[in-house]
C-alpha positions as semicolon CSV with decimal commas, in nm:
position;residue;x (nm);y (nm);z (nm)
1;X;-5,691;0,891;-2,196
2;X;-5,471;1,065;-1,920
3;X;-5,524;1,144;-1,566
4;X;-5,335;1,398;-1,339
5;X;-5,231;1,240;-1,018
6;X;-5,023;1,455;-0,748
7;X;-4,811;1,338;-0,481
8;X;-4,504;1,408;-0,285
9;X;-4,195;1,242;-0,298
10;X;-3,871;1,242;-0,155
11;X;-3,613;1,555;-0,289
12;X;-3,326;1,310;-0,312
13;X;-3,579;1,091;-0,551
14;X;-3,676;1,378;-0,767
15;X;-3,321;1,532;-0,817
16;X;-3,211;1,167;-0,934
17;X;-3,504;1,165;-1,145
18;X;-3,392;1,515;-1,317
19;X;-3,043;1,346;-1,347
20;X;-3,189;1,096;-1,561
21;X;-3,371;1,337;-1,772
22;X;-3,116;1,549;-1,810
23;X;-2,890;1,212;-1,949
24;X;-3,123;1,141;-2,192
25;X;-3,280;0,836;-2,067
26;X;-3,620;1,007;-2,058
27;X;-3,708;1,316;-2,227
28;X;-3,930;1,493;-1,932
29;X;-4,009;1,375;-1,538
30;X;-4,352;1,309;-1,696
31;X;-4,261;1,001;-1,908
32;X;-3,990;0,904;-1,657
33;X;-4,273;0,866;-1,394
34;X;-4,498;0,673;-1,599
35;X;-4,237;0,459;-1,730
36;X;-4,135;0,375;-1,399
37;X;-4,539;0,304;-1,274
38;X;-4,586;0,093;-1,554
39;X;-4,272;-0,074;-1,496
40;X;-4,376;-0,124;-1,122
41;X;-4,695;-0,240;-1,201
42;X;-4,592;-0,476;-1,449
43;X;-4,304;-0,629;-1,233
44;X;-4,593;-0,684;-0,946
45;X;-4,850;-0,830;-1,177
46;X;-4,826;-1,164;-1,083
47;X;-4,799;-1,160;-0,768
48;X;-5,112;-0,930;-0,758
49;X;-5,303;-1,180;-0,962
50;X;-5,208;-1,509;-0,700
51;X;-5,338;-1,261;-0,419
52;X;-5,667;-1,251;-0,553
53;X;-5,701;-1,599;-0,641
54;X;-5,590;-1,676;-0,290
55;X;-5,832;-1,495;-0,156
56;X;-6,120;-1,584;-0,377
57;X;-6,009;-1,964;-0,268
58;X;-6,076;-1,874;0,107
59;X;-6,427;-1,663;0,006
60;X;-6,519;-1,997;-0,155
61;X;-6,421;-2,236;0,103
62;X;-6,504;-2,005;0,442
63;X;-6,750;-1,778;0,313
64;X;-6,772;-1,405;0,411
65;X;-6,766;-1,469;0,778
């Protein structure tokens, strides 16, 4: 399943995007962008993951105060 998702980003961004397109290391902006997300997303994963455990260690130990 896809979803659309629209947002704005820099010109500068986008033209160095359509560089990299236009090199070959993508073949549209589409599956450069969700290469990158997933990329992003995976890279942060971790971290993400210790966050919530963090926090689920203070819930336990203070409560919802």
């Amino acid at each position: 399943m896809m979803s659309t998702v629209s947002t704005e980003i820099p010109e500068r961004l986008l033209q160095q995007a359509q560089v990299l397109v236009q090199s070959g290391w993508a073949n549209n902006i589409q599956e450069l962008m969700v290469e990158s997300l997933r990329r992003y997303v995976e890279s942060h994963q971790d971290a993400l993951t210790e966050q919530f455990i963090r926090d689920d260690v203070v819930w336990g130990i203070h409560g919802n105060d």
